[in-house]
C-alpha positions in Angstrom: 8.1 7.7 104.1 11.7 7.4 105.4 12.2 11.1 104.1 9.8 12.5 106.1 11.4 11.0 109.2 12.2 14.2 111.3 9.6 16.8 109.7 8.5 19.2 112.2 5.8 21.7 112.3 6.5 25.3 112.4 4.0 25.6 115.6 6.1 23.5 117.6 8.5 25.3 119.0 11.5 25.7 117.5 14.6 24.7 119.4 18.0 26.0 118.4 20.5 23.3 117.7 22.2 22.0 114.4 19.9 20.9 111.1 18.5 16.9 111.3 18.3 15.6 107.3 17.1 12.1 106.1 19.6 9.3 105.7 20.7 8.5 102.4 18.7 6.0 100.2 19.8 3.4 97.2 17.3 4.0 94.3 17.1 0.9 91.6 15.5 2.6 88.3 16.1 -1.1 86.3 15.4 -3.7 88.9 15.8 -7.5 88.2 12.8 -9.6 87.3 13.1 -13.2 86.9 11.3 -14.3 83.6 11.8 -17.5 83.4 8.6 -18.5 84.7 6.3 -16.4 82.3 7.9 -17.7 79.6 7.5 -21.0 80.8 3.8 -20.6 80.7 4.4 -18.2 77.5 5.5 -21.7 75.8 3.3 -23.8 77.4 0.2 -21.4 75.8 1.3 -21.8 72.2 1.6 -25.6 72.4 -1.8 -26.2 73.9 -3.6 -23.8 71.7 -5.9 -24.9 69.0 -4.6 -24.2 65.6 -6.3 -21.0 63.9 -6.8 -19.7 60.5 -6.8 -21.3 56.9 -4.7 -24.4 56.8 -1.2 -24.7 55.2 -2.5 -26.2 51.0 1.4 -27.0 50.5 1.8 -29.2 53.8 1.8 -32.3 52.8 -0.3 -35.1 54.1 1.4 -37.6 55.8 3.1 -34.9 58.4 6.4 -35.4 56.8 7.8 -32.1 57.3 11.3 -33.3 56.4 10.2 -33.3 52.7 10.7 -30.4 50.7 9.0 -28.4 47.8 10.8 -27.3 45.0 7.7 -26.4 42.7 5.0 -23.8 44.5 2.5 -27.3 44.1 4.6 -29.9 45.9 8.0 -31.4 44.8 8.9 -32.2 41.1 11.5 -34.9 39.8 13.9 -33.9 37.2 13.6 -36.4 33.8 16.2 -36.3 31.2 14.7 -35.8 28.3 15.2 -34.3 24.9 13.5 -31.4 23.2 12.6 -33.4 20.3 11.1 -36.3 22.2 9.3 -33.6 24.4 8.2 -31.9 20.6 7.0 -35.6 19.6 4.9 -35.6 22.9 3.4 -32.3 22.6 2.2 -32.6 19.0 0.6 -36.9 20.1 -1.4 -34.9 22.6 -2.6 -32.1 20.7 -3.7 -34.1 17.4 -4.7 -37.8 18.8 -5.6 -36.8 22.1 -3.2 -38.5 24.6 0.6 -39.3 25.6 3.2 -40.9 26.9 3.6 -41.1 30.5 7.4 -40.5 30.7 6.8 -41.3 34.9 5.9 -44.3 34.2 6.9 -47.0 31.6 3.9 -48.5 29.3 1.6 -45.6 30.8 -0.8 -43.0 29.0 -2.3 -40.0 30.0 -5.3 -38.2 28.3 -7.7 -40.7 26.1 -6.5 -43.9 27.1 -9.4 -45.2 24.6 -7.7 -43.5 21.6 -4.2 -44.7 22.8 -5.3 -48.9 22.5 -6.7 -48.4 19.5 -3.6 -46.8 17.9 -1.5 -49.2 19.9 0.2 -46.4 21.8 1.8 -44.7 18.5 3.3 -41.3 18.6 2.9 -38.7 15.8 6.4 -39.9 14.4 5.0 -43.5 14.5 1.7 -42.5 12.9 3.0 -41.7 9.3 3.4 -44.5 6.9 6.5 -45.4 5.7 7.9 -46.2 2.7 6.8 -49.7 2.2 3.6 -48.7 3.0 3.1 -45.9 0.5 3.5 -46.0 -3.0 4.0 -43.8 -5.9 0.4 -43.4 -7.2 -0.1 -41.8 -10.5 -1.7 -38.4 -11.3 -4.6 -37.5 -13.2 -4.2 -36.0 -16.7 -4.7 -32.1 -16.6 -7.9 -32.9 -19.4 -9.4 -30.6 -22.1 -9.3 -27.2 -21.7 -12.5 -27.4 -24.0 -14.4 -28.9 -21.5 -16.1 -27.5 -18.3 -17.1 -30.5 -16.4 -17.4 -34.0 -16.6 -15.6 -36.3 -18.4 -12.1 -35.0 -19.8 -12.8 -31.8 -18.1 -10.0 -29.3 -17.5 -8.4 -29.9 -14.2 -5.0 -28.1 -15.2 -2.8 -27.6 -11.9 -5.5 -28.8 -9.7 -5.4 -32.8 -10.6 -5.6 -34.9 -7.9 -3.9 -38.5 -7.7 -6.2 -41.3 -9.2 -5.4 -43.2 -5.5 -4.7 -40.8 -2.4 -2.1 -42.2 -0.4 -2.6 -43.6 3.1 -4.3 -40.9 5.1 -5.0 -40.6 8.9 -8.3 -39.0 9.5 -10.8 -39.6 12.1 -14.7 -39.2 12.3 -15.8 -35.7 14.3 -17.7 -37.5 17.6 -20.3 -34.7 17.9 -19.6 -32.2 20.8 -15.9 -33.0 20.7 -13.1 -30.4 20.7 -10.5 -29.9 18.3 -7.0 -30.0 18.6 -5.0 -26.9 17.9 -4.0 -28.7 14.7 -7.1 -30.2 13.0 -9.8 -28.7 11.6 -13.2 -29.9 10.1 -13.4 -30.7 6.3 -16.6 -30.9 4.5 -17.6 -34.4 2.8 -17.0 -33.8 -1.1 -20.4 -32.9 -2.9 -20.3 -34.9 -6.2 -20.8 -32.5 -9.3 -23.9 -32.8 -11.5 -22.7 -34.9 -14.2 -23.1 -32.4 -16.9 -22.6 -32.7 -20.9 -19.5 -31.5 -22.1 -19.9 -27.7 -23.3 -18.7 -26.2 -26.1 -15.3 -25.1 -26.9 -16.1 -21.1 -27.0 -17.3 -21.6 -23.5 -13.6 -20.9 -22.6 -11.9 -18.9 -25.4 -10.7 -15.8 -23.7 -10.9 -12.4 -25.9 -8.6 -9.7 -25.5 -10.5 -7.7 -27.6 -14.0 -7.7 -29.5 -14.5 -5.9 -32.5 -16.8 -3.0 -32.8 -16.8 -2.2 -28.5 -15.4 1.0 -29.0 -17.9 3.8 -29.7 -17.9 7.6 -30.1 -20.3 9.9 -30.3 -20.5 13.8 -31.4 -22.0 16.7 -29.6 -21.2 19.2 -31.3 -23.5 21.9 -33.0 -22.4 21.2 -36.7 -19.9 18.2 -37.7 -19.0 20.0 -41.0 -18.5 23.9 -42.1 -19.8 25.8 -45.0 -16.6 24.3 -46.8 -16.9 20.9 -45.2 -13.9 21.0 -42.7 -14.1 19.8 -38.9 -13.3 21.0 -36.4 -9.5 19.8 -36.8 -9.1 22.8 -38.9 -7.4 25.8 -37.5 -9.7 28.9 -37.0 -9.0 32.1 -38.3 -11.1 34.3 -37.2 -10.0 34.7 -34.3 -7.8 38.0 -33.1 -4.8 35.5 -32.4 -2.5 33.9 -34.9 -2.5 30.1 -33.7 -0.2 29.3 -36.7 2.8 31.1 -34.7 5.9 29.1 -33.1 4.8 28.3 -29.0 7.0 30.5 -26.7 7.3 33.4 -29.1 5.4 35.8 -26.4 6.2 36.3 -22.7 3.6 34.4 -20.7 2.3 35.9 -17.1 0.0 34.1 -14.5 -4.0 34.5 -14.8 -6.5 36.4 -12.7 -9.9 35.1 -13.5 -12.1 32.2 -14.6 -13.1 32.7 -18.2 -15.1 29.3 -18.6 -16.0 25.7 -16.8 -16.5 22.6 -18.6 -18.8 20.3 -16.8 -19.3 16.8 -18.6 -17.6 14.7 -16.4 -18.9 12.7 -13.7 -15.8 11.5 -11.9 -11.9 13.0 -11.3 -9.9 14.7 -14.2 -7.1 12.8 -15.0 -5.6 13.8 -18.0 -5.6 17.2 -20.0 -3.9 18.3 -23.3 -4.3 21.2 -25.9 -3.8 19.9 -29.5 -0.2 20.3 -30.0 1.0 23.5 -31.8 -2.6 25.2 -32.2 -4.3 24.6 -28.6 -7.8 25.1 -30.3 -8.8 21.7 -29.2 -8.5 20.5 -25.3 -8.8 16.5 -25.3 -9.4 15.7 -21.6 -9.9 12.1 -19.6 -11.4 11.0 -16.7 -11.7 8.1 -14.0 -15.5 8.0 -15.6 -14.0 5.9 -18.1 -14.8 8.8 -20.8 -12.5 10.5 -22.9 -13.5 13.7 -24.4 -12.8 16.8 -26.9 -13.9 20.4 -26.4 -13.6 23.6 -28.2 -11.5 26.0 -27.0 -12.7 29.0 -28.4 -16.0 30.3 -30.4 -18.8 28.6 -28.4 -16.3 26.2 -26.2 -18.8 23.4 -26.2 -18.3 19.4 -25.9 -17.3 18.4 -29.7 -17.5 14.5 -29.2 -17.1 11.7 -26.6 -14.7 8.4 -26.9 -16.0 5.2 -25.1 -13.9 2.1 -25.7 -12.5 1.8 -21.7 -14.6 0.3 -19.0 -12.7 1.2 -16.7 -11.0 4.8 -15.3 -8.5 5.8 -18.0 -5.3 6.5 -16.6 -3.1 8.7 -19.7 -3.7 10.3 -22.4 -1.2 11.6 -25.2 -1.3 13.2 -28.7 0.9 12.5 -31.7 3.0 15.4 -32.8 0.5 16.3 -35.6 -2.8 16.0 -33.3 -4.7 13.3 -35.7 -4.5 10.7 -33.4 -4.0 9.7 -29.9 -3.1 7.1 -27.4 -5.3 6.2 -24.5 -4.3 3.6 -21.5 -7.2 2.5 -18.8 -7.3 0.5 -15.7 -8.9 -2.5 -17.6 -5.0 -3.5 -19.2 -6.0 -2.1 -22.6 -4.5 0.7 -24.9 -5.9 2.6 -27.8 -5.0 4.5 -30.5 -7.8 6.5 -31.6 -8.6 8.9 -34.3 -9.2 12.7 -33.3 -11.7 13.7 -36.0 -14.3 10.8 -36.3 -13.7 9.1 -32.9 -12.3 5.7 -34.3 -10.6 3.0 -32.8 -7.4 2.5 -35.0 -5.7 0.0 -32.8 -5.8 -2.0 -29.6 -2.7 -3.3 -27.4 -3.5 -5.7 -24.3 -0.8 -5.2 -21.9 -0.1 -7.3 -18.5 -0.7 -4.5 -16.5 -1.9 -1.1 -15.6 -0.5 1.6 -17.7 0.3 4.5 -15.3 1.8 7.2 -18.3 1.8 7.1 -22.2 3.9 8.8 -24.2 4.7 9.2 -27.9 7.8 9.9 -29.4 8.0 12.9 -31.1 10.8 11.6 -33.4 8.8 8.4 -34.3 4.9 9.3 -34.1 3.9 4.9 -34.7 5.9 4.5 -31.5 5.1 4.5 -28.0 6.2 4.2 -24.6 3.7 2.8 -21.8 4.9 3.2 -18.4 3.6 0.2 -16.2 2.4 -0.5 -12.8 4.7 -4.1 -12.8 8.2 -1.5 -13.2 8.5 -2.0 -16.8 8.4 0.7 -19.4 7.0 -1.4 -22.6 7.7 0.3 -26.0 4.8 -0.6 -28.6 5.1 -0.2 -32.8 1.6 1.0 -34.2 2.4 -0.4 -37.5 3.2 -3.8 -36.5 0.9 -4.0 -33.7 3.4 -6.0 -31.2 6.1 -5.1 -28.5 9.7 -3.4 -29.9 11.3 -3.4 -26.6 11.2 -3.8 -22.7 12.7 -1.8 -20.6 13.0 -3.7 -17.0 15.3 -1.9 -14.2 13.2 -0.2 -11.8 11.8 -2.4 -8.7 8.1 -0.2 -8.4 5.6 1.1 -10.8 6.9 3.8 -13.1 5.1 7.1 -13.0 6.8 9.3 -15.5 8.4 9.0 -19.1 9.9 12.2 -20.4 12.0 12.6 -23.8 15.4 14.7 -24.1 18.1 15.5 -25.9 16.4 15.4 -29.1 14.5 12.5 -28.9 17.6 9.9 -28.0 17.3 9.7 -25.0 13.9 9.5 -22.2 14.2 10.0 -18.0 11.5 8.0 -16.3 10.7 7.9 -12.6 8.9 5.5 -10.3 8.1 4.5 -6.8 11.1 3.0 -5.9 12.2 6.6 -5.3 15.0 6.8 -8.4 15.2 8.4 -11.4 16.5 6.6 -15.1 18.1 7.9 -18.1 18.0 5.7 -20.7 19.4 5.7 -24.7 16.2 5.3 -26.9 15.9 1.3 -27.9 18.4 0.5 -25.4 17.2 -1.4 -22.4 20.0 -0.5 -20.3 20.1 2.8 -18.3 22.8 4.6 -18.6 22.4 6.6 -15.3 20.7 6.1 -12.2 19.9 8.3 -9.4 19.3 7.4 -6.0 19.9 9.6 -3.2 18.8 8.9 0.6 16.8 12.3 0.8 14.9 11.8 -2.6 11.2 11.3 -2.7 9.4 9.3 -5.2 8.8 11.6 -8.3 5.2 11.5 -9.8 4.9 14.2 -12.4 7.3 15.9 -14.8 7.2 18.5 -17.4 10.6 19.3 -19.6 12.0 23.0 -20.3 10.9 24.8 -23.8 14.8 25.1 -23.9 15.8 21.2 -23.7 18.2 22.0 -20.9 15.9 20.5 -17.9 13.5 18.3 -16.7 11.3 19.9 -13.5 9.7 16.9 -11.2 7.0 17.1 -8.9 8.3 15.7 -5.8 6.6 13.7 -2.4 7.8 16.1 0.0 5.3 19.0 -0.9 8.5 20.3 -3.8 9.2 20.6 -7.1 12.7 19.4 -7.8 15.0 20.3 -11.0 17.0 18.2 -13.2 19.6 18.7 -15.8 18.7 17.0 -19.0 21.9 16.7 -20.9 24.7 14.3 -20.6 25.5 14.2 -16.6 21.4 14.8 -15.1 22.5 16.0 -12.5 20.1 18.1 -9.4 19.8 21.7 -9.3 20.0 22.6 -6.0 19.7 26.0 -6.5 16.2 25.3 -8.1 13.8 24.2 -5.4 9.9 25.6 -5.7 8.4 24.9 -2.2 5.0 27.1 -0.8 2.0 24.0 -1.9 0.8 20.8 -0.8 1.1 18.2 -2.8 1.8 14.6 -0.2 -0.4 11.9 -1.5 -1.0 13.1 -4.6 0.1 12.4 -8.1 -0.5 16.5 -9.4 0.6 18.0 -12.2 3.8 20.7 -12.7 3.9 22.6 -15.9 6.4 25.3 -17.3 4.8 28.3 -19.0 5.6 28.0 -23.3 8.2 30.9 -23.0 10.2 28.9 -19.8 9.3 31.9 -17.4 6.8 30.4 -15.5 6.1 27.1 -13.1 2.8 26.0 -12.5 1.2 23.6 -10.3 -2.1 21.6 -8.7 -2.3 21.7 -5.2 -4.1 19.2 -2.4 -5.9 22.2 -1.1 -7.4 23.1 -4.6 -4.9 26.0 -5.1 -3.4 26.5 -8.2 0.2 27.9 -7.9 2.7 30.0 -10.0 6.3 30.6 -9.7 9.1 32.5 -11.4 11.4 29.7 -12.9 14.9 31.8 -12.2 14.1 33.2 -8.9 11.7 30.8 -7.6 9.5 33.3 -6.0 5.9 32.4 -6.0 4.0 34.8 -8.0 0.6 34.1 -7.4 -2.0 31.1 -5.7 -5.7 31.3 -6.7 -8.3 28.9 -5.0 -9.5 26.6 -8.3 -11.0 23.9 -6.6 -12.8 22.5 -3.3 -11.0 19.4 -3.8 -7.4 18.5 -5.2 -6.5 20.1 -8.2 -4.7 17.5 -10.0 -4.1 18.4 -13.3 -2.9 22.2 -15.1 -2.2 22.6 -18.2 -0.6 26.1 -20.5 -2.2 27.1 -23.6 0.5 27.0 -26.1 -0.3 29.7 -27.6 -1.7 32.3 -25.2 -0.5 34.7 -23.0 -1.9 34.4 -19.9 -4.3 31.0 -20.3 -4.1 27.7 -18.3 -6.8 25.1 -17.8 -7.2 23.3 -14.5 -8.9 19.8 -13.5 -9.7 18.4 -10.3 -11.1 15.5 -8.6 -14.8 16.8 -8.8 -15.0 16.3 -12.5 -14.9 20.4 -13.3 -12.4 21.5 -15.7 -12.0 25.4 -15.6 -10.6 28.1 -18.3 -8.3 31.2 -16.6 -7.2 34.1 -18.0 
């Protein structure tokens, strides 16, 4: 109010003189406060105040707020002691139920009932020793003639006539387990039965008279009593000619469909030379012949497998065949009448058969364990093994005249071996390769064309070195994840193979330009075959049992 000391009104009147202002004044923006006293009482507040919220779980008891916590539940003492004592604890607790208390000496924690009984004994304690155990004897293995009681066979599986000492414990009912024990069933004493005879375990390879055949055809015999081995000529092509004398092209159109099987094609094969014959396999477990041409009708049925045969190949002069199955069994049957001629149980699945062309009462049987096994017809018994691949062999395919074979397999190599010799005299192995699982060789001997994994068919040299064609790759198909056929055309002009889409494909073999793709089957089409003698004719199989004729 100081400041308004001298303020007159402008009705007053005004007398002249000098200007009157205010005096000057100190202004204190900050001024002092003395605190001391609140906080004083600020202090005084906090001590008396009852204590609110949750309390403290980690204070301990006794008010000792000098003690520390080192663990997040309290304070934990530091005991020397060694991983394999620690070990020996762990496993006492989890199989008898209690434990050492290394805290304190003499103490046990868990089932303190358990731990007087056993007097305290650790798992290490618990096994007997040596003066407690003694060498028992075993029981003899027994006649393999006889199936139970007395003497019976216990091979491998004989027990010792007195178990050694043995620490098992009664189940108390509604007990749990340790992480190591488990419940065993009391023994359930065999009916004491006579011993049985001694066919009651003779194991059979083969039983005579299982194989059977069957013919379909309209007439067995012509007017001059041949079958239907013979040649025909009446036809307006001469099937007596050399294979590859005429230029082959691609077909068009279906001409015919063969429908007799009831599983997947997995095998097809004109009789060699003529072609009037087509011999065709299936996963059915049924081998079959059919005519070509005149009526093209089912001629007769081979049953001997009982399970899906795998490969199927002629002899060079058609009479005969060899036949391999899932069910470790190969067969040499008879073309004409359908008969069994010989039988070879193998360890394993045959994946390929092949004859040599050189020596037709030889064969090769490529196997599922990585051996290629080579059989005599004559004799009956093995002439050689070839063992040097590490996965099941897929293909077997002859060269140079004969001497010399190329197989494939799994293991994503490729062989060359010298006929009878079971050492390979080149191996291929590159990073980039894929496994092989078909092959076909070249009318001219010079190369060998596999169907590769990586949707391509690769070429080989079959002469001395076996070296890769690069420069021959046919690519344009799908063919990942499945084992389908590649074939080369009787004049060496032509590739053809199967497709996963159903497609069946045709390339030229010096350019490698895809000629032509016709839509065969709604499945894969895993097999495709050349006629040998015909210009333009191919048979196809796939995995609905169909096998179909083109032109």
């Amino acid at each position: 109010m100081a400041s308004l000391v001298g303020y007159a009104s402008s009705d007053e009147g005004c007398e002249e003189g000098p200007p009157r202002f205010p005096a000057p004044m100190a202004v204190i923006a900050a001024p002092e406060v003395s605190v001391a006293m609140s906080t004083q009482l600020a202090q005084i507040d906090m001590v008396t105040r009852e204590a609110q919220g949750p309390s403290n779980p980690f204070k301990p008891d006794d008010g000792n707020a000098l003690k520390r916590k080192n663990v997040p539940t309290g304070r934990a003492e530091e005991i020397a002691l060694s991983d394999a004592i620690f070990n020996a604890h762990h496993r006492t607790f989890q199989s008898m139920g209690y434990a050492q208390d290394p805290s304190k000496m003499g103490a046990f924690v868990g089932d303190q009932a358990k731990a007087i009984a056993l007097g305290g004994r650790d798992s290490l304690q618990a096994r007997p020793n040596k003066a407690e155990t003694r060498r028992v004897k075993r029981q003899k293995r027994g006649d393999a003639g006889i199936v139970d009681g007395e003497g019976a066979y216990r091979g491998p599986w004989a027990k010792f006539e007195e178990q050694a000492h043995t620490y098992d414990y009664e189940a108390v009912p509604g007990e749990e387990l340790g992480s190591d024990e488990e419940y065993v069933e009391d023994e359930i004493e065999a009916a004491q039965l006579g011993p049985a005879g001694r066919s009651g375990t003779d194991y059979q390879d083969d039983i005579e008279n299982t194989e059977t055949t069957e013919f379909h055809g309209s007439e067995q015999y012509d007017y001059q009593g041949r079958t239907y081995m013979h040649v025909p000529q009446d036809l307006d092509i001469d099937l007596s000619k050399e294979p590859g004398s005429q230029k082959n092209y691609h077909p068009k159109k279906i001409v015919h469909t063969w429908k007799s099987h009831t599983k997947a094609i997995t095998s097809l094969n004109f009789l060699p030379g003529s072609g009037h014959l087509l011999l065709s396999a299936s996963a059915d477990a049924k081998i079959k012949i059919w005519d070509v041409y005149h009526s093209r009708e089912l001629l007769r049925t081979y049953s001997g497998h009982n399970k899906a045969v795998t490969s199927v190949d002629f002899i060079p002069s058609g009479a005969q065949f060899v036949s391999a199955a899932y069910d470790h069994q190969i067969k040499l049957w008879d073309t004409e009448y359908g008969k069994c001629v010989s039988r070879f149980s193998v360890p394993r699945v045959a994946n390929v058969i092949k004859v040599n062309p050189s020596a037709p009462h030889e064969f090769l049987a490529g196997m599922s364990d990585n051996r290629i096994l080579q059989y005599d017809t004559r004799s009956g018994e093995m002439a050689q093994d070839y063992d040097h691949h590490t996965k099941a062999v897929n293909t077997i395919t002859f060269c140079d005249e004969n001497r010399r074979f190329i197989t494939t397999s799994d293991d994503k190599s490729l062989r060359a071996w010298e006929y009878n010799i079971p050492v390979p005299i080149k191996f291929i192995a590159e990073p980039e390769m894929f496994a092989l699982t078909r092959a076909s060789p070249h009318p001219s001997g010079k190369y060998v064309l596999f169907q590769s994994g990586d949707n391509q068919i690769v070429v080989y040299a079959s002469t001395d070195r076996f070296r890769q064609n690069r420069k021959k790759n046919y690519r344009g198909h799908n063919t990942a994840g499945n084992a389908i056929d590649v074939a080369v055309s009787p004049d060496g002009g032509m590739v053809m193979s199967g497709d996963s889409g159903g497609y069946v494909c045709f390339w030229d073999f010096k350019t490698c330009k895809m000629w032509h793709k016709i839509k065969a089957s709604d499945g894969p089409l895993v097999r495709a075959q050349w006629h040998p003698q015909e210009t333009s004719k191919v048979v196809t199989g796939g995995v609905d049992g169909l096998i179909k004729y083109w032109d």
